[in-house]
N, CA, C and O of each residue as an XYZ file, in Angstrom:
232
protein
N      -1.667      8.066      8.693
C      -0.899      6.957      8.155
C      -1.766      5.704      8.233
O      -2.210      5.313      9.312
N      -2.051      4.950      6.845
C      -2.520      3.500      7.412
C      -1.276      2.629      6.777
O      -0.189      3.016      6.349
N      -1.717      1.596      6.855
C      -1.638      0.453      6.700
C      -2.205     -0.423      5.889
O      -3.268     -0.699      6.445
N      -2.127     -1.043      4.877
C      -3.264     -1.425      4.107
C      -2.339     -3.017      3.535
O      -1.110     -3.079      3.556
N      -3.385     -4.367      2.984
C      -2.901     -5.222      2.576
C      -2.802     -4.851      1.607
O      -3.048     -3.645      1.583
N      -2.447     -5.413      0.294
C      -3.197     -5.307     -1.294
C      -3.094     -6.835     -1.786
O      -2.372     -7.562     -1.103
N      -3.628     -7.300     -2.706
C      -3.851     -8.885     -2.621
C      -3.947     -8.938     -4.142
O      -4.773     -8.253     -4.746
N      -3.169     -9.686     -4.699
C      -3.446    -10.151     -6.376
C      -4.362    -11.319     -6.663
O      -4.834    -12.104     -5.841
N      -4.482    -11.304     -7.602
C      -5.529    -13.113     -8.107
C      -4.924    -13.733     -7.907
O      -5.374    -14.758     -7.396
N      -3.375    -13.641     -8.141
C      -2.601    -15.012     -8.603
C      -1.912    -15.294     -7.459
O      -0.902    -15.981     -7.614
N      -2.375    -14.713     -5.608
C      -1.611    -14.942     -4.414
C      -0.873    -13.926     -3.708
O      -0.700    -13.914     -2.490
N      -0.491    -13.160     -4.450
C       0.546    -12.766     -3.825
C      -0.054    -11.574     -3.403
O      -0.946    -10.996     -4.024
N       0.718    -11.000     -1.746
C       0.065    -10.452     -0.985
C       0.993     -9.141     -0.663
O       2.128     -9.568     -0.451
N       0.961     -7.659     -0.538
C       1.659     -6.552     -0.209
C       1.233     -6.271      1.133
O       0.104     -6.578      1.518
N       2.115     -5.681      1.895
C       1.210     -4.623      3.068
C       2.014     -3.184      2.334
O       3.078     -2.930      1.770
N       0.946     -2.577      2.687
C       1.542     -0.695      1.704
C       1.549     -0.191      2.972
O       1.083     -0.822      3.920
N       2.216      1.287      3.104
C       1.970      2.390      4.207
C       1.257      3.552      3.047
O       1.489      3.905      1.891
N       0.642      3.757      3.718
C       0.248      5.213      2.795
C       0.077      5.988      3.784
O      -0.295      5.705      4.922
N       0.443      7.294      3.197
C       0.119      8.717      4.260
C      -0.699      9.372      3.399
O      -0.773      9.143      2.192
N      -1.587     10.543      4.271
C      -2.127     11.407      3.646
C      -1.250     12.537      3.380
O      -0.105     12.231      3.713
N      -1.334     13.935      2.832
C      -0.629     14.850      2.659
C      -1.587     15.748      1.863
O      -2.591     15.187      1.425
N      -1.385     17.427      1.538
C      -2.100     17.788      0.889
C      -1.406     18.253     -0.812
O      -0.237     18.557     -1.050
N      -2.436     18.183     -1.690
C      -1.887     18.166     -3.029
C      -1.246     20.320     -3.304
O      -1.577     21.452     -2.950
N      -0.536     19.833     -3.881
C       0.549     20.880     -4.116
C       0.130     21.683     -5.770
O      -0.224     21.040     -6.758
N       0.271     23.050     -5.721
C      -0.390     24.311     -5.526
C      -1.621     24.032     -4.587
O      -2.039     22.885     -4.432
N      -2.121     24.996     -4.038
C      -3.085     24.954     -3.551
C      -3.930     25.591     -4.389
O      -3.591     26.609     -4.992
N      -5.310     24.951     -4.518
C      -6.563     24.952     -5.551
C      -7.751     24.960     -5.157
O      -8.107     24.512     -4.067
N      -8.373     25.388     -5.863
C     -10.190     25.325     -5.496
C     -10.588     24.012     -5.673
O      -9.857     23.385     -6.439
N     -11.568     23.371     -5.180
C     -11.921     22.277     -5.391
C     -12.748     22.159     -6.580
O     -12.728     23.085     -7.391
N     -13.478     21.128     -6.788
C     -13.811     21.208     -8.350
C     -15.344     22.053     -8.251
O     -15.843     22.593     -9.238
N     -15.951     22.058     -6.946
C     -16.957     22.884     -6.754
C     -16.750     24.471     -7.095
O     -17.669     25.268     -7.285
N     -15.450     24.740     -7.129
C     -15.246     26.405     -7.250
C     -15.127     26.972     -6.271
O     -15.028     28.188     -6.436
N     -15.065     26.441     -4.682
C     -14.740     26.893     -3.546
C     -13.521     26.624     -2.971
O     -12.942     25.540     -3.040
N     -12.851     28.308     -1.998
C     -11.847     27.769     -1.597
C     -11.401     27.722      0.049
O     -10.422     27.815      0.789
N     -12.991     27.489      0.050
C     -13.149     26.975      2.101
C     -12.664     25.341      2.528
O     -12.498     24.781      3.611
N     -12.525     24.875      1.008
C     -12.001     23.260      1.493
C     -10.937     23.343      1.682
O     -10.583     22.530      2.535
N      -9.901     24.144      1.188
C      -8.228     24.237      0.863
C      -7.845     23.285      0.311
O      -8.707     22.406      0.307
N      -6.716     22.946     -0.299
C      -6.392     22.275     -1.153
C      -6.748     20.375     -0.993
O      -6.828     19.692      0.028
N      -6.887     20.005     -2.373
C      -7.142     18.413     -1.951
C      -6.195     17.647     -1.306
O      -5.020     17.830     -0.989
N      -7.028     16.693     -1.179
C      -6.217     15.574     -0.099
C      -5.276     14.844     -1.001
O      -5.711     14.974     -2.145
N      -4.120     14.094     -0.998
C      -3.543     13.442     -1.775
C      -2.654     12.576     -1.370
O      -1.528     13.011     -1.125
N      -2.910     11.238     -1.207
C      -2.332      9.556     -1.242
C      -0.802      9.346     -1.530
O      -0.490      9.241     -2.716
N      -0.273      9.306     -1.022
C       1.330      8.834     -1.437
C       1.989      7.208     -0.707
O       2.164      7.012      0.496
N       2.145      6.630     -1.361
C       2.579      5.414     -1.003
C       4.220      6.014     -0.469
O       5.087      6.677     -1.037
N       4.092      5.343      1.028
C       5.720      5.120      1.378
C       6.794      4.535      1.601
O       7.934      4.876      1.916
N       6.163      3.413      1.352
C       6.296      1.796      1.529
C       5.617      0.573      0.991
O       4.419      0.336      1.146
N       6.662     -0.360      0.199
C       5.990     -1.268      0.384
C       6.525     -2.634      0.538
O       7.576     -2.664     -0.101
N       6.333     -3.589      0.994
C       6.606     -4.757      1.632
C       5.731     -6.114      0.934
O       4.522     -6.345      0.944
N       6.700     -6.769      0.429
C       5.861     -8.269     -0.023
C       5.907     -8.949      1.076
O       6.948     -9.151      1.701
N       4.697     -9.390      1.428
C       4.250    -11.057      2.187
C       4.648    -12.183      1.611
O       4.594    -12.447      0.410
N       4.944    -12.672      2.248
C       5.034    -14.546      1.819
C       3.879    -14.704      2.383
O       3.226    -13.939      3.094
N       3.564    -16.344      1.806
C       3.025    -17.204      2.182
C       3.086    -17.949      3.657
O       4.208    -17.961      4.162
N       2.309    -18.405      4.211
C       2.420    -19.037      5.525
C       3.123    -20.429      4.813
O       2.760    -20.900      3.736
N       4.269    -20.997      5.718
C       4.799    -22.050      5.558
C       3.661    -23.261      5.558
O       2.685    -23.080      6.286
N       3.738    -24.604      4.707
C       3.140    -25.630      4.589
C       3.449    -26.353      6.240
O       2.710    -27.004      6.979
N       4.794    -25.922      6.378
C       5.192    -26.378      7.880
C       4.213    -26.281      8.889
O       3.763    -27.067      9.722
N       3.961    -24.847      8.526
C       3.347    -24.229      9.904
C       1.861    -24.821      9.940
O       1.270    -24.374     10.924
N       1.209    -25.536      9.310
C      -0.077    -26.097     10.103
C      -0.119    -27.754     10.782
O      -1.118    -28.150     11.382
């Protein structure tokens, strides 16, 4: 599981969760071998907008 920010041009800021998991059928990799077992695969489980730090707060 991480944790990750993500950040736009225009400010605005996410924190994501992503987990790993493995991708579904199980497949050869693109090498043609099947000692890797199936690929790895990214799923977002969350996500959360940031605000801005208040003008207050400095």
């Amino acid at each position: 599981r991480w944790e990750v920010t993500v950040a736009h041009v225009d400010g605005r800021h996410w924190r994501v969760v992503v987990v790993q998991g493995a991708s579904l059928p199980p497949r050869a990799e693109s090498c043609g071998t099947s000692v890797l077992g199936s690929p790895a695969r990214m799923d977002v489980v969350a996500v959360r907008e940031l605000t801005p730090p208040s003008a207050l707060a400095s």
